[in-house]
Steps between C-alpha positions, in 0.01 A plus 500: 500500500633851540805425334387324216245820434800730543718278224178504279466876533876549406498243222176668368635866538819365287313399209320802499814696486620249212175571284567913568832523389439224173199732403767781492754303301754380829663196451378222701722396808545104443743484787287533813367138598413646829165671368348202384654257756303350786573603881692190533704548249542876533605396884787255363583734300553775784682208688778418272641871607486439867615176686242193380240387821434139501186550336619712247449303124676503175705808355524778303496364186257228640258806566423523072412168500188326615635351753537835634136473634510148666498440878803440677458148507420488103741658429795289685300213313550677206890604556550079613382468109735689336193796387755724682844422527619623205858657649652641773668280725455216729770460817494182651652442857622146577804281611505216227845556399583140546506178240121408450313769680671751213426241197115531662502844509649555176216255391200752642703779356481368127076426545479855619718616220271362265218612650645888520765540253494860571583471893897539620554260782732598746587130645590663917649260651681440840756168487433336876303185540172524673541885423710604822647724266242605296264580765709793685557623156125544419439643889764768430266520142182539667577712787615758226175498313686323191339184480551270197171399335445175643743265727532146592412441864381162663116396538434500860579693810769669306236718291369661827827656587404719144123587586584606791727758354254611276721366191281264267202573330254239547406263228182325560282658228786399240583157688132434443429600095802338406366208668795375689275444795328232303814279456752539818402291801378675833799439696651765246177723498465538875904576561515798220205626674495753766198663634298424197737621271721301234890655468680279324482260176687144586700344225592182641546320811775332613616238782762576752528181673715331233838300533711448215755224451716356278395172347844312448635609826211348666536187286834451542514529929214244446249806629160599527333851526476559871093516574568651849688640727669231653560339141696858406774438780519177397541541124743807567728349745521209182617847282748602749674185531531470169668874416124661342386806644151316602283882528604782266352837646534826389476847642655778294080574389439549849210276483658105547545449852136634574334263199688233627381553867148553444511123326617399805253659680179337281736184577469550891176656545238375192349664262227703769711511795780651241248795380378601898864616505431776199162616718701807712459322850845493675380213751501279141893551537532320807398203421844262602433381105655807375822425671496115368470647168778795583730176600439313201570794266808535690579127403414494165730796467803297630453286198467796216803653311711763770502787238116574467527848590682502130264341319134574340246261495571382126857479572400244791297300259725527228757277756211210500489518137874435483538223761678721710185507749245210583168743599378834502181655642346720308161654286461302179639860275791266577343256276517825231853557529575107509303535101700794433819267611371265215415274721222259547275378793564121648809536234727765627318562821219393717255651733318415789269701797754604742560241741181475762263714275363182297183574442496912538542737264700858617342716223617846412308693172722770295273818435464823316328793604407864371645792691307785603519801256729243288701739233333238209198365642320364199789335415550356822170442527528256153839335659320384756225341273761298317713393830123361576403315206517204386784523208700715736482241767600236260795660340653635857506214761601187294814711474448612871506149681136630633150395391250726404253703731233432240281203509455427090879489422618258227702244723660357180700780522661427883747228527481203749618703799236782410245277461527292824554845710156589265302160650695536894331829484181379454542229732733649788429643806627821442681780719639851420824557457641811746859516331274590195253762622202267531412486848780811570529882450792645347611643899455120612729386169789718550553397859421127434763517245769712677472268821472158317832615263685604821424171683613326166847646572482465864304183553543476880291810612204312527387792754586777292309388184174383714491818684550702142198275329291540813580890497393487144157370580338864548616585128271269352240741514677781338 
C-alpha cells in the first residue's frame, strides 16, 4: 500500500508539472512512459538496467505496452503468445546435432519462426549424444552467469541437479495457463516436479530399451529376434560363425556402454528391483545381481565390433543398417537417424525391447527449461510454449524417433514404430532410464558413464567398474 501511494503521488505530481509548463507554452515531453506507467511496469523497467531476478517481467520496450502492467505470470502467458516477442534474440542450448533430432529441431524452429518473425535464433548446440558434451559446456556457461535462454535437459532426477544451483526459473504458473498440465500424463507431471514447483516443459518421450536389427540378415541365418538373454548368446554366437559382427556398440558419445548396461540391468533385476538401485542406498549395490549383470555386459561385449571406442552411437547403427552388424542396443532416436538413412521400419531394419525387457518400458523425456535472469526471457518464455504444444510436438518427434509428451497428438502423423512405442507406453510397466537423467543427477551421469566406457575397453575389471558404480551411489543426490 505504501508504495502504490508513493507511485500515485509521483505520477500525480508529474501531470501537474505537465499542465504548468503547457499553460506557459513548453512543449509536451511524449518520451517519458515512466510517469504514467504502473509500479510493475516502472519496476521492469528499472530491471532491464541491472541483472533480471527471476521474477522480473517483460522489457523495456514491453514497459509502453499494456502488458507492461500484468502480473508476472500474465505476462509470461502473454510473451508464450507472441503479445511480446517482437525482437531481440532467442539462444537455445541443446545437443541435436545428429540426423533426426536436427530435422526435429529445425521443425520447432520454423513454428516459432512463424510465430515471431522478428526473433534471431541462435541454434547453441553441443555435438555429443546424450549431451556429454553439451552439458560441461553449459556448466562452464552457467557458472559464469552467461546462461543461454532456455536449454534442453532430461525430465527427471536430472532437473534437480539445476534447482539446486539456483539456475531455472520455475514454470508452474505458465505450465498451468498454457494448459500443458491438462494433456501430459502424471508420470511426466510428478518427475518435472520438485518441491511443488514445475522446471521444465517435456517435448517427447522416448524408450531406451530398444534393439535394432537387420531384417535380411536375420532371414537369411534362418533367425529370430532374441526375446532374452539366453536367446542373445544364442543368436550372436549364429553371427559370429557366420563372419557378422552380431552387437554393434558405440562409445565415441561417451554415453553407449552405460545405455547398453543399464538394459542389462532392467534385464537382470525387473522393472522395480531395477529403479531401488537409482534410490542413493549403497547396500542396493550389493546385491550378487549386480555382478551377474556386470558378467553379462562383459559377454555381450565379446560379441560387439573391437573398435567402439571409435565409433558414435549412429555410426554403430549405421553398421546394422548395412549388414555389416546383426543388433544394436539403443534409444529409438536411432529409429530417427535410420529415417534420415531413408530407410524404413520392418523394411530396412527392425526393432524389438532389448532382450529380457519384454514387457517394460525404459523411458527417458527430452526437456526445455527457462534460465534464471535469462538474457531474452519473453522469448524464451514463448519457445517453451511451442516445444509444449501440440503442433510443435507433432512436427519435432516423427522426425525424432520419439513420441510426444502430450496426450492429444495426431498419431497419423507417427509411423508404425512410433505408434507401437505410443501404445507399449500406455501399456508397459515402465522404469527410468539413469543413462538419461531420469532416475540420475548429472554427478551420478558423468561417473556412470566414465566407468561403464572404461569397462567397455577393459571388460575384465569386473571389480574396478562395481566399486566405481557403487562409489557413485552418494552422487545421486547431488
Amino acid at each position: 500500500m505504501f508504495h502504490t501511494r508513493k507511485w500515485t503521488l509521483f505520477a500525480t505530481l508529474l501531470t501537474l508539472v505537465a499542465v504548468i509548463l503547457a499553460a506557459c507554452g513548453a512543449p509536451a515531453d511524449t518520451g517519458n512512459t515512466t510517469a504514467s506507467a504502473s509500479p510493475a511496469a516502472s519496476a521492469s523497467a528499472a530491471a532491464s538496467a541491472a541483472p533480471e531476478s527471476p521474477a522480473a517481467s517483460a522489457s523495456v520496450a514491453a514497459s509502453a505496452s499494456p502488458e507492461a502492467s500484468m502480473s508476472p505470470e500474465a505476462s509470461a502467458s502473454a510473451a508464450a503468445s507472441g503479445a511480446a516477442t517482437a525482437g531481440g534474440k532467442l539462444e537455445i542450448f541443446s545437443w541435436w546435432t545428429n540426423g533426426g533430432e536436427a530435422d526435429g529441431l529445425n521443425a520447432m524452429f520454423d513454428i516459432y519462426k512463424q510465430q515471431h518473425a522478428g526473433v534471431e535464433i541462435v541454434n547453441a548446440t553441443v555435438a555429443g549424444g546424450a549431451g556429454t558434451n553439451a552439458k560441461a559446456v553449459l556448466q562452464t556457461r552457467l557458472a559464469g552467469g552467461q546462461p543461454p535462454d532456455t536449454w534442453q535437459l532430461h525430465a527427471g532426477r536430472e532437473t534437480l541437479s539445476y534447482v539446486q544451483a539456483g539456475q531455472l526459473e520455475p514454470l508452474t504458473a505458465f505450465f498451468k495457463e498454457q494448459g500443458f498440465d491438462q494433456v501430459m500424463p502424471k508420470l511426466l507431471l510428478d518427475q518435472i516436479t520438485i518441491e511443488g514447483e514445475i522446471y521444465t516443459v517435456p517435448v517427447n518421450v522416448h524408450r531406451s530399451n530398444m534393439m535394432w536389427y537387420n531384417p535380411k540378415v536375420f532371414q537369411d541365418n534362418n533367425l529370430q529376434p532374441p526375446k532374452t538373454l539366453d536367446e542373445f548368446f544364442t543368436v550372436a554366437e549364429a553371427l559370429k560363425a557366420k563372419g557378422i559382427t552380431p552387437l554393434a556398440v558405440g562409445g565415441k558419445d561417451g554415453f553407449e556402454a552405460s545405455h547398453l548396461f543399464e538394459s542389462v540391468l532392467l534385464a537382470t533385476f525387473g522393472p522395480q528391483d531395477y529403479t531401488n538401485l537409482w534410490t542413493g542406498d549403497a547396500t542396493a549395490w550389493a546385491d550378487e545381481r549386480v555382478v551377474t549383470a556386470i558378467d553379462t555386459m562383459a559377454r555381450m561385449l565379446s560379441y560387439a565390433n573391437e573398435d567402439r571406442s571409435a565409433r558414435s552411437w549412429s555410426e554403430a547403427a549405421q553398421l546394422v543398417l548395412e549388414g555389416k552388424a546383426g543388433m544394436t542396443i539403443m534409444g529409438d532416436w536411432a529409429e530417427g537417424y535410420f529415417l534420415t538413412q531413408n530407410a524404413k521400419p520392418n523394411v530396412d531394419f527392425g526393432y524389438a525391447p532389448s532382450p529380457g525387457t519384454d514387457g517394460n518400458f525404459m523411458w527417458l523425456s527430452d526437456s526445455f527449461g527457462l534460465a534464471k535472469g535469462a538474457p531474452d526471457r519473453d522469448n524464451g518464455l514463448a519457445w517453451l510454449a511451442v516445444a509444449g504444444s501440440k503442433e510443435g510436438q507433432d512436427a519435432f518427434n516423427p522426425k525424432k524417433g520419439s513420441i510426444p509428451a502430450r496426450t492429444d497428438a495426431d498419431k497419423s502423423l507417427y509411423d508404425e514404430y512410433l505408434q507401437s512405442s505410443i501404445a507399449a507406453f500406455a501399456s508397459n510397466t515402465l522404469a527410468p532410464s539413469a543413462a538419461h537423467g531420469a532416475a540420475t543427477t548429472n554427478a551420478y551421469q558423468q561417473a556412470f558413464h566414465e566407468s561403464l566406457e572404461v569397462f567397455s575397453s577393459d571388460p575384465t575389471d569386473t571389480e574396478g567398474v562395481l566399486a566405481a558404480l557403487t562409489e557413485a551411489v552418494a552422487d545421486l543426490t547431488r
